[in-house]
VEXLO-145526 format. One record per residue (C-alpha): residue in three letters; x, y, z. Coordinates in steps of 0.5 Angstrom, whole numbers, plus 500, padded with zeros to 3 digits. Layout:
BEGIN
ALAXYZ/...
//
This chain:
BEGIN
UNK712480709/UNK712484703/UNK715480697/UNK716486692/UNK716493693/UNK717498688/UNK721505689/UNK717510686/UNK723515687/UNK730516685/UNK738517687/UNK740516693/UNK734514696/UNK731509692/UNK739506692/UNK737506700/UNK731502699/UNK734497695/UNK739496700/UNK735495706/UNK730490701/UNK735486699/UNK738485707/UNK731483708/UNK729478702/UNK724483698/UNK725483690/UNK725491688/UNK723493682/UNK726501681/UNK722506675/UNK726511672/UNK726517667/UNK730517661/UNK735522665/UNK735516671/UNK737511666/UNK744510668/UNK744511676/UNK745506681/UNK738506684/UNK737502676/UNK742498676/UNK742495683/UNK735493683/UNK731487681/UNK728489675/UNK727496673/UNK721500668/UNK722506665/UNK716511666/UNK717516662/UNK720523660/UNK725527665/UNK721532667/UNK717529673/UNK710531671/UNK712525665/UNK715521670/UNK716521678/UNK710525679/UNK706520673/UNK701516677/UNK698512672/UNK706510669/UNK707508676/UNK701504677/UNK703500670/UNK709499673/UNK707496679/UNK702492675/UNK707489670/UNK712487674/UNK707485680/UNK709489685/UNK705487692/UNK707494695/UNK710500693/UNK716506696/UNK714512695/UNK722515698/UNK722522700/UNK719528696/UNK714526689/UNK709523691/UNK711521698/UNK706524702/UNK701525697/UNK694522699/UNK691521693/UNK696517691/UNK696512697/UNK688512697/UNK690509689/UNK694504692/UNK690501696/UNK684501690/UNK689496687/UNK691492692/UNK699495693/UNK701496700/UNK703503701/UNK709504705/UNK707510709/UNK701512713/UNK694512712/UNK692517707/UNK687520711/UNK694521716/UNK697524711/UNK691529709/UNK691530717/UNK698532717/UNK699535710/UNK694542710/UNK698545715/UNK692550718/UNK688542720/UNK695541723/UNK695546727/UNK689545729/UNK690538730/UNK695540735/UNK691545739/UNK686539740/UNK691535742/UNK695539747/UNK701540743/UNK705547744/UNK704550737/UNK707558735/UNK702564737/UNK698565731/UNK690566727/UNK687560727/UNK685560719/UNK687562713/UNK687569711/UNK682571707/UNK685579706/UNK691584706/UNK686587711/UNK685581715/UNK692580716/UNK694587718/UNK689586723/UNK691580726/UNK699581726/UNK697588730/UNK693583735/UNK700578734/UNK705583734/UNK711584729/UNK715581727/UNK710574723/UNK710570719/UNK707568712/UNK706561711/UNK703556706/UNK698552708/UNK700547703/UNK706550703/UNK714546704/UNK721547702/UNK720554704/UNK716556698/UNK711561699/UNK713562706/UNK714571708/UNK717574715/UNK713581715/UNK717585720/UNK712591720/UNK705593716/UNK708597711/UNK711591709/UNK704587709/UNK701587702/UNK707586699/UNK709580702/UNK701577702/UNK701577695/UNK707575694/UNK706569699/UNK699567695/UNK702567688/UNK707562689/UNK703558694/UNK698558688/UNK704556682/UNK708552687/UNK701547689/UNK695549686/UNK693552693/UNK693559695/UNK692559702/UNK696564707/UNK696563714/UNK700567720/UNK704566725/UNK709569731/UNK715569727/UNK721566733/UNK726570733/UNK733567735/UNK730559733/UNK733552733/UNK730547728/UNK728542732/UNK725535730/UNK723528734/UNK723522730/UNK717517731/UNK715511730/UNK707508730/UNK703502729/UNK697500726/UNK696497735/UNK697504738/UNK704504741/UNK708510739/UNK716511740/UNK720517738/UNK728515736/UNK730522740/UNK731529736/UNK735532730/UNK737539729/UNK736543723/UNK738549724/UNK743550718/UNK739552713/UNK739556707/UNK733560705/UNK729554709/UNK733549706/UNK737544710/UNK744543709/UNK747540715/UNK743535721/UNK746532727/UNK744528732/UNK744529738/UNK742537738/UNK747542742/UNK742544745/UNK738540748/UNK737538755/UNK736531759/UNK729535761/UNK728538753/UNK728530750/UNK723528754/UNK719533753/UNK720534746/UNK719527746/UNK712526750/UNK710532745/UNK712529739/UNK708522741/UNK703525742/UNK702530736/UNK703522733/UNK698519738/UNK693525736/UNK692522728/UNK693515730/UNK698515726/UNK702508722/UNK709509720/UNK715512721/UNK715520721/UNK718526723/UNK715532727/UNK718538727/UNK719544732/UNK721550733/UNK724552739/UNK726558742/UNK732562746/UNK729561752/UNK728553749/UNK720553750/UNK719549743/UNK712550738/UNK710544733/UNK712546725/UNK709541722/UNK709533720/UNK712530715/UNK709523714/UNK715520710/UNK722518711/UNK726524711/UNK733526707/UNK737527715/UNK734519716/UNK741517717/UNK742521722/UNK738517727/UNK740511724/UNK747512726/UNK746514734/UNK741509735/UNK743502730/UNK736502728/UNK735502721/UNK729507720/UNK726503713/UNK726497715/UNK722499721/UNK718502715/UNK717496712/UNK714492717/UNK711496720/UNK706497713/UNK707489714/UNK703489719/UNK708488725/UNK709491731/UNK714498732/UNK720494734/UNK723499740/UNK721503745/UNK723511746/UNK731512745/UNK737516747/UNK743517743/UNK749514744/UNK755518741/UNK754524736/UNK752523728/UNK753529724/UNK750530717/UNK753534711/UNK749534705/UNK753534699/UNK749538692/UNK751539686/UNK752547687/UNK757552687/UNK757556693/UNK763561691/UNK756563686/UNK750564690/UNK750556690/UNK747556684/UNK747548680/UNK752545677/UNK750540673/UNK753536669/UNK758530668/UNK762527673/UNK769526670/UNK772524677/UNK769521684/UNK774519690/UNK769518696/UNK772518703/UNK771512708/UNK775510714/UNK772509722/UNK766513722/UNK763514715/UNK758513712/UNK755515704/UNK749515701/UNK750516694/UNK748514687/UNK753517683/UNK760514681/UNK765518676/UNK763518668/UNK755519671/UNK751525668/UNK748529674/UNK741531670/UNK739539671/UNK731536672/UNK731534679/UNK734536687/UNK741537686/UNK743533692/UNK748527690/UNK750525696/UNK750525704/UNK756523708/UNK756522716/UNK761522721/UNK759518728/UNK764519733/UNK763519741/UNK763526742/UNK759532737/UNK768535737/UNK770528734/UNK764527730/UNK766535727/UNK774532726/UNK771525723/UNK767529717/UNK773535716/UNK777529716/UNK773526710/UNK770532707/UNK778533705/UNK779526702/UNK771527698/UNK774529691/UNK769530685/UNK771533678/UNK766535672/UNK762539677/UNK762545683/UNK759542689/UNK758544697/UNK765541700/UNK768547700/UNK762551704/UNK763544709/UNK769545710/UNK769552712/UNK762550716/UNK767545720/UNK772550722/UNK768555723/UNK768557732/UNK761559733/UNK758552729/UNK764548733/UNK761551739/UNK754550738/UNK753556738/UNK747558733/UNK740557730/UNK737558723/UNK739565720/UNK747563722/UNK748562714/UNK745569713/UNK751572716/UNK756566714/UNK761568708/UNK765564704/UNK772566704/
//
């Protein structure tokens, strides 16, 4: 088993990992930026490194710090968390050079999974459903009014190093083509150094859709159901649930099957997420892999009582994966809780949090690493918290959160309680009855 592990992440995640090593008898070394000093994820760990200035290019996105770090305190392994440096292969390959373990798959899995171009294709070799589409990047305007003619309207522009939405463009029709080419190839560029466009079939109507999975280094992969992502503004998640409205009995296990496949493809090594869109008709196309543990993690956690980053943990220590394929037991809604006012285009609020009541009680679960008196610094992603109603059924889940979303109190900051709120009563989410573009209509009152 691991001895030490360093978290090369922050916030709530970081606190998290701490916990789960603490429980398993592992020492934590946490790193932090100047802005980071005075968040839980530093306080609760066994040691803590400060490695650099607050923007993350000085500080979490620094490898060299990180790695001095690691050596200093004599770090047997390192976390990468979610975001940063957690699925970059670069980082993982250094890792290895140094004789540190990285929590997380192979750097040649996570090269597999993280072009989404070779994704794809990995897919198709592998029989997995994938969105109709090209079956390269796009080299021209030309080319790409060509290919959507062969596609049909409406498509999809989307990065192939691309995440969080950013350079990702529907075109609805050929006028609207070079525009939105352009566009997408510079922020593809500004946002990760790579300018590669592909195409798609735009699904109108989706859900999205995710299979948690888990593999080991002797073959055997299991998935841990789905999580339905559908709430989501301008392609970034707000709400997660488990189970989905939305499945069948049939849908789970062929989602599934599929989903173990597209892992079994890579021979892949840890826990993961393979994510799907699916459509009206619930035929259902692979997205794309994420090859790290995921914000929404908790979710599966609290349906299944299987806690994901210790299964990480050992599977990196070299044991076997844990379980077999699960079902959901109850319903697990998760609201995440931001730094941003959502009466003012949810436009961040940081700042200083003056007063901090969190809420509790028989099915509630928060993640956070914030308390009253901290300082929410504007460098990083503006979620503080997540909180988790788990019930029997997905209409007690929803009367659990609104219960403790009115009990959730911070002061000194605008944050998205209120857009929560007004999420749990509204009838058509209560019903089920939605899919990705559902916020495009949702109006705060």
């Amino acid at each position: 088993m691991l001895k030490k592990v360093l978290i090369a992440n922050r916030g709530e995640i970081a606190l998290r990992v701490i916990r789960t090593c603490k429980e398993m008898g592992i020492k934590t070394v946490a790193v932090y930026s100047t802005a980071d000093k005075d968040s839980l994820h530093v306080r609760f760990a066994d040691e803590a490194v400060c490695i650099g200035k607050p923007a993350s290019t000085d500080s979490y996105l620094n490898i060299p710090h990180i790695m001095a770090a690691a050596e200093i305190t004599n770090a047997d392994s390192i976390h990468p968390g979610y975001g940063f440096l957690a699925e970059n292969a670069r980082f993982a390959e250094i890792c290895g050079e140094h004789n540190i373990k990285f929590i997380g798959p192979t750097p040649a899995q996570i090269k597999a999974m993280g072009d989404k171009m070779t994704a794809k294709e990995t897919m198709i070799a592998a029989g997995v459903p994938v969105v109709p589409g090209g079956q390269g990047l796009l080299t021209s305007v030309e080319e790409a009014k060509s290919l959507a003619r062969d596609v049909g309207y409406p498509v999809i522009l989307k990065a192939t190093a691309g995440g969080g939405g950013k350079g990702m463009r529907v075109v609805w029709e050929e006028s609207e083509m070079e525009k939105n080419y352009e566009t997408a190839r510079i922020e593809a560029a500004a946002s990760f150094k790579n300018d590669g466009i592909y195409m798609e079939k735009f699904v109108e109507e989706p859900r999205h859709i995710e299979i948690q999975i888990a593999g080991d280094r002797y073959g055997k992969i299991c998935h841990l159901s789905e999580r339905d992502c559908s709430i989501q503004r301008r392609h970034q998640k707000l709400v997660e649930e488990s189970p989905s409205p939305f499945m069948t009995d049939e849908l789970r296990q062929r989602m599934g099957d599929a989903a173990k496949k597209a892992a079994g493809a890579i021979g892949y090594e840890s826990v993961g997420t393979i994510e799907f869109l699916v459509d009206k008709h619930r035929n259902f196309y692979f997205m794309e892999m994420n090859t790290r543990i995921q914000v929404e993690h908790c979710v599966t956690e609290e349906v299944t009582n299987f806690d994901l980053i210790k299964e990480q943990i050992k599977i990196a220590a070299g044991d076997a994966i844990s379980g077999l394929d699960y079902t959901p037991q109850g319903h697990a809604i998760e609201c995440r809780i931001n730094a941003e006012d959502p009466y003012n285009d949810f436009r961040p609020s940081p700042g200083r949090i003056t007063v901090l009541h969190q809420p509790g009680g028989h099915g509630i679960r928060v993640d956070s690493h914030v308390y009253a008196g901290y300082s929410i610094p504007p460098f990083y992603d503006s979620m503080i918290a997540k909180i988790i109603a788990v019930a029997r059924t997905r209409e007690e889940a929803i009367n659990t959160m609104s219960r403790a979303l009115s009990e959730y109190v911070i002061e000194g900051i605008r944050t998205t309680i209120p857009f929560h709120q007004q999420l749990m009563r509204n009838e058509a989410f209560r019903s089920g009855n939605f899919n990705t573009k559902f916020l495009e209509s949702f109006k705060m009152v």
